[in-house]
C-alpha positions in Angstrom: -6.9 13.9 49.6 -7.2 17.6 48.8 -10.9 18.1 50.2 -11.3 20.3 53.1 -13.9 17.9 54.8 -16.6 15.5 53.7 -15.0 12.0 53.1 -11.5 12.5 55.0 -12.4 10.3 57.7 -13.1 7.7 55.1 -9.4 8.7 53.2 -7.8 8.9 56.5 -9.3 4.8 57.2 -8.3 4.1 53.4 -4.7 4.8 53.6 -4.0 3.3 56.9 -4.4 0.5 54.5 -2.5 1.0 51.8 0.0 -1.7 51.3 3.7 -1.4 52.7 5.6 1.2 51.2 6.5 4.2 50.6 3.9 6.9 50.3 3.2 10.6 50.7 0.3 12.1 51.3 -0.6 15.8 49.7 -4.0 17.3 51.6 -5.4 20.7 51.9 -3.8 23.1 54.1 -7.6 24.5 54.8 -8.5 21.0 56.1 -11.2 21.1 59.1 -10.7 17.5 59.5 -7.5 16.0 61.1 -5.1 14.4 58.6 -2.4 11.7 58.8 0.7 12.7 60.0 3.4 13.7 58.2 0.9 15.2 55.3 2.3 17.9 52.9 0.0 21.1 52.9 -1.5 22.4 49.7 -3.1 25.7 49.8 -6.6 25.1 48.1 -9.6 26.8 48.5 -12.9 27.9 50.4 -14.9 29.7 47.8 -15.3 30.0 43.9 -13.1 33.1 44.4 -10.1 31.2 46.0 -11.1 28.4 43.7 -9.9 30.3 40.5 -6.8 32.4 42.4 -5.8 29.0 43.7 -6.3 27.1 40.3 -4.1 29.4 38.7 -1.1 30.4 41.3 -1.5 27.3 43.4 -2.1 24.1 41.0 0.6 25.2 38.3 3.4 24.7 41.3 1.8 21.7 42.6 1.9 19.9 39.3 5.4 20.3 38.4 6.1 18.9 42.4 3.7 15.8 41.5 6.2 15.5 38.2 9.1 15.7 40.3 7.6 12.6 42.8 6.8 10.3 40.0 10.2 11.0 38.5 11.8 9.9 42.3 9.6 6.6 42.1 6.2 7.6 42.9 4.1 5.2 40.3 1.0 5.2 41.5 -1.5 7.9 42.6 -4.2 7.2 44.6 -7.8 9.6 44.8 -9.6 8.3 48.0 -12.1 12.1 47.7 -13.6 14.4 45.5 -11.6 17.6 44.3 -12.3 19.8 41.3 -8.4 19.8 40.6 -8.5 15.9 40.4 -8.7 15.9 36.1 -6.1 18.3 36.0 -4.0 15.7 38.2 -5.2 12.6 36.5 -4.2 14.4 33.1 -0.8 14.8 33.9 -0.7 11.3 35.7 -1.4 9.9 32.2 1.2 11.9 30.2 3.6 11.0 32.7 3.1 7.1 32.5 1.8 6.9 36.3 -1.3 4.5 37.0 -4.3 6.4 38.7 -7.1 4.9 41.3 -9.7 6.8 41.7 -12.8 6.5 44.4 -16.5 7.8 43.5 -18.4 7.9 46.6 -21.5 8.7 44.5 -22.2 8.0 40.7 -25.2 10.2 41.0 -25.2 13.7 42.8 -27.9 13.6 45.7 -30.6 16.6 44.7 -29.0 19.6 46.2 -25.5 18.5 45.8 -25.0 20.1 42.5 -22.6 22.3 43.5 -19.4 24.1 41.1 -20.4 21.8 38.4 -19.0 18.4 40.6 -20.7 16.3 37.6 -18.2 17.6 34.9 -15.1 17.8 36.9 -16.1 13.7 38.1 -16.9 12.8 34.9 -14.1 13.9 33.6 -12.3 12.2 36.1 -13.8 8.7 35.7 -12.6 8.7 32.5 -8.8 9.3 33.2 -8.4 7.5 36.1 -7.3 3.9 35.4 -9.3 1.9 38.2 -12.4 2.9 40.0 -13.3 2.7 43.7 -16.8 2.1 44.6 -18.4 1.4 47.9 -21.0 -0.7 46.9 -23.3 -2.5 44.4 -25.9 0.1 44.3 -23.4 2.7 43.1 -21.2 0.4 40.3 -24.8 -0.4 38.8 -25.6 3.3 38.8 -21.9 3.8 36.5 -21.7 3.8 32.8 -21.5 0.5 31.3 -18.2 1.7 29.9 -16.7 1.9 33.2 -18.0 -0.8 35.4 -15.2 -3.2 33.9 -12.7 -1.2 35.4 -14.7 -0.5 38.8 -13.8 -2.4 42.5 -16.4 -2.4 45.2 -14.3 -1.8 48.6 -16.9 -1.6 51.6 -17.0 1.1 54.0 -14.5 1.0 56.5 -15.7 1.6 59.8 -14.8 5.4 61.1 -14.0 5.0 65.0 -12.5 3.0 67.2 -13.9 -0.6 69.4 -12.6 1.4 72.1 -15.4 3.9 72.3 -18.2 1.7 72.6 -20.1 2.0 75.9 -22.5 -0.6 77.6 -25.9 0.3 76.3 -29.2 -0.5 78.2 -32.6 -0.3 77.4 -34.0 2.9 79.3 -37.3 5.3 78.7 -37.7 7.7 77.6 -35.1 7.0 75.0 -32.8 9.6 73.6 -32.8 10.0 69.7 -30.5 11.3 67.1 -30.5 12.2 63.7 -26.3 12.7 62.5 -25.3 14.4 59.1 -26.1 16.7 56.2 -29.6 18.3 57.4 -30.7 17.9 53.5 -34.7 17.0 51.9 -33.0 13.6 50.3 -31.8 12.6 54.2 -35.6 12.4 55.2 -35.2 15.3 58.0 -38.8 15.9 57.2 -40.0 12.6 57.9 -38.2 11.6 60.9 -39.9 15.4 62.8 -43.5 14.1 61.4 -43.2 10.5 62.7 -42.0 11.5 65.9 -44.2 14.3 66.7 -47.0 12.6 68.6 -44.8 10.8 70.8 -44.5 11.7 75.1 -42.1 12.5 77.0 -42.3 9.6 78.6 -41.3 7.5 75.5 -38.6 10.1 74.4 -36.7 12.4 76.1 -35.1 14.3 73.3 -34.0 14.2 69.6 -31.3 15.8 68.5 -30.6 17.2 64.6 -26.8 17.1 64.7 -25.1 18.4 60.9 -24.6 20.9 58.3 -27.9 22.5 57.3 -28.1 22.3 53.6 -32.2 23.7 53.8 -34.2 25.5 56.5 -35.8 22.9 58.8 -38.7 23.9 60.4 -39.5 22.3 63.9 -42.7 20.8 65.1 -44.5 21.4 68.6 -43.8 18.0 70.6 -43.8 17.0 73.9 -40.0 16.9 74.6 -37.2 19.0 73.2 -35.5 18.9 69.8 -32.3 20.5 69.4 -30.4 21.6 66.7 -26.8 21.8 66.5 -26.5 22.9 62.7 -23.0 23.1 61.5 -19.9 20.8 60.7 -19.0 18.2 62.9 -15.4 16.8 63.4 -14.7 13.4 65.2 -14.3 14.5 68.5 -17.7 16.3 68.6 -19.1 13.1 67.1 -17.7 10.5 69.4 -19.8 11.8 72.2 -23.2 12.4 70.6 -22.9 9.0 69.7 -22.3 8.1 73.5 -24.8 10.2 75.1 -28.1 8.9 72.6 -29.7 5.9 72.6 -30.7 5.4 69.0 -29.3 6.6 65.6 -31.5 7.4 63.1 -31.4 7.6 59.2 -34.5 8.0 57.6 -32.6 8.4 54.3 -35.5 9.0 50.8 -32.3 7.6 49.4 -28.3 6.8 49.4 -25.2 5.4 47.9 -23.4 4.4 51.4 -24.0 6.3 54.5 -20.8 7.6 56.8 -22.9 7.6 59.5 -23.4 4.0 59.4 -19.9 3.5 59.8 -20.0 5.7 62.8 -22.6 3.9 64.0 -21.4 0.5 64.1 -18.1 0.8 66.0 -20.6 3.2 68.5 -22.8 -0.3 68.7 -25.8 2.3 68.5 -29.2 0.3 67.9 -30.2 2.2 64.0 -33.8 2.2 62.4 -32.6 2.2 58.7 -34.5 3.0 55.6 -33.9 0.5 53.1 -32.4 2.5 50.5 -29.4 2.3 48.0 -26.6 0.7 49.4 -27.7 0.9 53.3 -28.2 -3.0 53.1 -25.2 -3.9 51.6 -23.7 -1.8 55.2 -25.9 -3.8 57.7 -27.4 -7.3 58.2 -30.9 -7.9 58.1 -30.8 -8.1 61.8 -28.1 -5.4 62.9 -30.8 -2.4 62.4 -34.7 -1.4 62.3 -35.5 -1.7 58.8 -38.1 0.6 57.3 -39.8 2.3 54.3 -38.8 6.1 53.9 -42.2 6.9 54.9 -43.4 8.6 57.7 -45.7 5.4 58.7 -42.9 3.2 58.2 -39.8 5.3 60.8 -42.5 5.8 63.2 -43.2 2.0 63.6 -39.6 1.6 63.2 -39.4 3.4 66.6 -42.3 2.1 67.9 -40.6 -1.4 67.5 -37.5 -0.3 69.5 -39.9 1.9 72.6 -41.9 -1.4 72.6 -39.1 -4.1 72.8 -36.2 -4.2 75.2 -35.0 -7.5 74.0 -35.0 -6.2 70.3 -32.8 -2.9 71.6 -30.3 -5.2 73.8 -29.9 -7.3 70.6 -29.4 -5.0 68.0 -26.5 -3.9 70.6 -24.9 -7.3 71.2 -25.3 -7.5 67.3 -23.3 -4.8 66.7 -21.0 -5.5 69.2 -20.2 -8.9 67.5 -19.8 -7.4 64.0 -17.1 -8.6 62.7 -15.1 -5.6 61.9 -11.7 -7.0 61.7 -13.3 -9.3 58.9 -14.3 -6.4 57.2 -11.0 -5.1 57.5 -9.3 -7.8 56.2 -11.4 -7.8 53.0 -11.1 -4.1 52.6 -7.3 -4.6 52.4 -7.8 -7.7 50.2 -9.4 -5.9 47.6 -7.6 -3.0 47.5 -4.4 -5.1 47.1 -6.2 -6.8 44.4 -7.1 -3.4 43.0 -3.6 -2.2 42.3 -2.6 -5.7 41.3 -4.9 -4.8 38.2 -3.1 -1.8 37.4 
């Protein structure tokens, strides 16, 4: 789990259910997310400039120490993330006789995501690795036809714990936020236009909480919108989640969404856009189900601003979600996933 953030929570979850045994855990010494203990450092890299220094003083030594594990037992190497040196690894995993498992969060780059020439490298790494991790349908379909046979779909674990949930009741004006990659194919766009028209009394605030990946321009509304535009690590997330009232994703399209996961342990009430593999994350009646249009997220809201009893519900829904189920099937097909190795 060499990535430096993005997908670590998700790797962090994976591992914790790995099946008993012995196992070590290389990860990126530039990490900005927290890491399981006991992890052995790599230095990686930040920019293309580290990314070639690194490559070639770096990846050399940590190759031969990858060698030197599967020769004391290590047989199996496990890929929960994206990394540009994951070929290079795979390669060697295959001259040495070890079996690979490898997890592709999306088959198709999101416009925008294009970034170091990620294609190649994944490609390239599809084809080494000798099982595939998928999160849902939406993405195996979206997978050469060459390597669905070898593909598992695992479902998104959820990313924080029960304990955090708080007790939420309906209140106007309600308190909106918006939780991720601030990017055109996250619908940013068309969550400011359906909610510009809306009082104060409705809404007391929105809140744009994520990495800016384009310039977002605010409109003039009746209450405040702020923007808190960088990376955001658990602990920062935890309480955004706490303090609003509804989570938003007005996604123009997705594989799996992070957020969702963050959202159902948080027992947020979520207006959804059905895109991707959002459904295959949530029930029919565990969120607000909408078009990515701006007509379709502002009726979304309107539904929720209209209806206590639909907010309190999509709560208690949440709340019951059966999240040690999910668990237990997570595991179960993992297990089953090495078992084809």
């Amino acid at each position: 789990m060499l990535a430096r953030r993005g997908c670590l929570a998700y790797a962090n979850e994976m591992v914790k259910l790995l099946p008993t045994g012995e196992i070590k855990i290389y990860a990126s010494r530039e990490s900005e997310e927290p890491l399981p203990d006991g992890s052995y450092l790599i230095p990686t890299f930040k920019n293309k400039w580290e990314f070639i220094w690194r490559t070639l003083r770096t990846l050399p030594n940590f190759l031969w120490q990858i060698r030197w594990d599967f020769q004391q037992g290590y047989q199996i190497f496990y890929f929960p993330v994206f990394h540009h040196w994951n070929p290079v690894i795979l390669l060697l995993a295959k001259w040495l006789g070890a079996k690979t498992i490898l997890t592709i969060h999306d088959a198709v780059f999101h416009p925008g995501e294009w970034q170091w020439g990620q294609g190649w490298f994944q490609n390239r790494a599809m084809r080494r690795a000798n099982r595939l991790i998928v999160l849902s349908e939406f993405v195996k379909k979206q997978l050469p036809v060459s390597l669905q046979g070898k593909t598992t779909v695992i479902p998104h674990p959820v990313l924080l714990p029960q304990t955090t949930v708080p007790r939420r009741v309906f209140k106007l004006p309600l308190r909106l936020l918006f939780l991720g990659r601030m990017a055109r194919y996250k619908g940013v766009d068309l969550l400011l236009e359906a909610v510009k028209d809306f009082s104060a009394e409705k809404i007391q605030h929105l809140t744009l909480a994520g990495l800016p990946m384009q310039e977002t321009v605010l409109p003039e509304t009746a209450f405040p919108i702020q923007k808190i535009e960088r990376w955001l690590n658990e602990s920062e997330i935890t309480p955004l989640l706490q303090e609003h009232d509804v989570l938003i994703l007005p996604y123009r399209e997705a594989s799996q969404s992070g957020v969702v996961a963050l959202g159902i342990p948080a027992a947020i009430p979520m207006v959804v856009t059905k895109v991707g593999g959002l459904p295959e994350q949530l029930a029919e009646k565990e969120a607000v189900w909408v078009e990515p249009t701006v007509h379709s997220i502002r009726a979304g809201i309107v539904q929720l601003l209209e209806n206590p009893n639909l907010y309190e519900n999509l709560h208690q829904q949440l709340l019951q979600k059966q999240v040690k189920a999910g668990t237990n099937l997570i595991r179960e097909r993992f297990e089953a996933c090495i078992g084809e190795l």
